[in-house]
PLY file of the C-alpha trace (Angstrom):
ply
format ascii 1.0
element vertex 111
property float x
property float y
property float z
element edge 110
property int vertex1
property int vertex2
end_header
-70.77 152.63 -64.65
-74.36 152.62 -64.15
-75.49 150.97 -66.93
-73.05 147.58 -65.83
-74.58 147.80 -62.46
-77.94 147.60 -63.89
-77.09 145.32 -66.30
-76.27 142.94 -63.86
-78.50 143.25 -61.67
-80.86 142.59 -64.57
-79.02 139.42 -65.54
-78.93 138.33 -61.73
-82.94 139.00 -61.40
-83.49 137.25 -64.79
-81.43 134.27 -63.79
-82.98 134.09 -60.30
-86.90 134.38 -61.98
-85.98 130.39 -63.11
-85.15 129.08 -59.32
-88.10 131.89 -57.65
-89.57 127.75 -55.98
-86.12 127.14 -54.76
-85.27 130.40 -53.48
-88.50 130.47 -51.45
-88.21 127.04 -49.97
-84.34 127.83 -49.15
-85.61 131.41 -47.11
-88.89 128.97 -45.32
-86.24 126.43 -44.35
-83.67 128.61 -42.83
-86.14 130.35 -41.13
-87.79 126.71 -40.06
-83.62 126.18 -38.70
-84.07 129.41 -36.83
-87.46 129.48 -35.08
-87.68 125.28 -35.17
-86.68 125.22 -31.56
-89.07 127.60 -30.65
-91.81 126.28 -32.18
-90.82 122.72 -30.66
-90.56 124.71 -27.11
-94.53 125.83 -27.46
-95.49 122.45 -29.08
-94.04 121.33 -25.56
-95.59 123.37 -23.53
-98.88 121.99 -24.79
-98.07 118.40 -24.39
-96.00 118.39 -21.41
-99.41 116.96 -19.12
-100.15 113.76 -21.44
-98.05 110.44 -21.35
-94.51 110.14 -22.19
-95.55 107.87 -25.34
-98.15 110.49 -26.47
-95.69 113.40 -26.19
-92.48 111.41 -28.19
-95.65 110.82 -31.00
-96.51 114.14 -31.14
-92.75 115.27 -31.55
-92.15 112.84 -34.06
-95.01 114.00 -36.24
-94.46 117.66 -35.73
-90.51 116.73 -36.90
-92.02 114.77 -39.66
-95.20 116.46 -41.28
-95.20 119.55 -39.15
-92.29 120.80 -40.41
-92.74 119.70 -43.97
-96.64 120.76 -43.74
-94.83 124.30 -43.10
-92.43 124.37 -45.07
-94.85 122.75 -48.09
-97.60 125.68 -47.52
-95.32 128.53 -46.58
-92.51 128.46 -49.57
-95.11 128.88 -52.66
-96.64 132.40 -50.38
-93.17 133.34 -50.40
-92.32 132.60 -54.24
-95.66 134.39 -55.08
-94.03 137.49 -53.07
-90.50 137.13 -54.91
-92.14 137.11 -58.11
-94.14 140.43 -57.20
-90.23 141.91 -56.83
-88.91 143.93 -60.13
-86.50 141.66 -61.62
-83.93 144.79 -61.00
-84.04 144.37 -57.60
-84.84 140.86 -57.34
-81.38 139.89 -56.56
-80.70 142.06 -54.07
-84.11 141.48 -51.88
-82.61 138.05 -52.18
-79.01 138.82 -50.79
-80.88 140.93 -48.30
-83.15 138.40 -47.33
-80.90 135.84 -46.51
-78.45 138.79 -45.04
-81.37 139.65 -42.53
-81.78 135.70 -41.60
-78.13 135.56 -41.36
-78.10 138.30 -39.03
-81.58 136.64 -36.84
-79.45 133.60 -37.13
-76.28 135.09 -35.45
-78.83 137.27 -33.23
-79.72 133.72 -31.92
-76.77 132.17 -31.34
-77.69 129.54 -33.92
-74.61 130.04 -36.20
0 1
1 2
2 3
3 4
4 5
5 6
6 7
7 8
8 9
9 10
10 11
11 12
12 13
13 14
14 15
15 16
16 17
17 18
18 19
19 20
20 21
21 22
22 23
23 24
24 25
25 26
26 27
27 28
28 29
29 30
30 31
31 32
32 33
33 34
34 35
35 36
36 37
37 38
38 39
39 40
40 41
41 42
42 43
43 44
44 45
45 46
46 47
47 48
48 49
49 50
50 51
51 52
52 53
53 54
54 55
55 56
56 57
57 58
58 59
59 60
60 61
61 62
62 63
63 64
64 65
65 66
66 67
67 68
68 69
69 70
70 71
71 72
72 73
73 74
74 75
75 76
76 77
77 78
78 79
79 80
80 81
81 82
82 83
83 84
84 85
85 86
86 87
87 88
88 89
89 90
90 91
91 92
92 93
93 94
94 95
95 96
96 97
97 98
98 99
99 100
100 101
101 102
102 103
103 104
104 105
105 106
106 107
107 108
108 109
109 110
């Protein structure tokens, strides 16, 4: 019994090693879904003095590059950290990962 669990979990982690760049930029995008609004609220914050033209700018380019910028720089730190995982377990630090954001998500209110 043992010896299928780990066998699949083996198979799982080797077939998830091939998508490690996908898997990371799915986790930094739902968590860019689940904090976006609160980064938006703090970019806000900031802006809220200038002109109405100058704030809608600076909301478009934080939806825009801001976003992306994140989600570009972030998702290869978090590949590098799903390839440091034991291909046993990778496929359960996966499930668990997007468990946990699940959870935040619900948490939230978001889902």
């Amino acid at each position: 019994m043992m010896d299928w669990i780990n066998d699949t979990l083996l198979q799982a982690g080797l077939w998830m090693r091939g998508y490690t760049t996908q898997i990371a930029l799915a986790l930094v995008a739902t968590l860019l879904v689940v904090y976006g609004q609160d980064i938006l609220r703090a970019v806000k914050a900031v802006v809220r003095p200038y002109p109405l033209v100058f704030r809608l700018l600076v909301f478009v380019l934080m939806c825009v590059f801001g976003f992306g910028a994140i989600a570009v720089f972030l998702a290869p730190w978090v590949a590098q950290g799903l390839m440091m995982v034991d291909t046993l377990w990778l496929a359960p630090t996966v499930a668990g990962a997007f468990l946990i954001l699940g959870f935040v998500a619900e948490r939230r209110q978001q889902l």
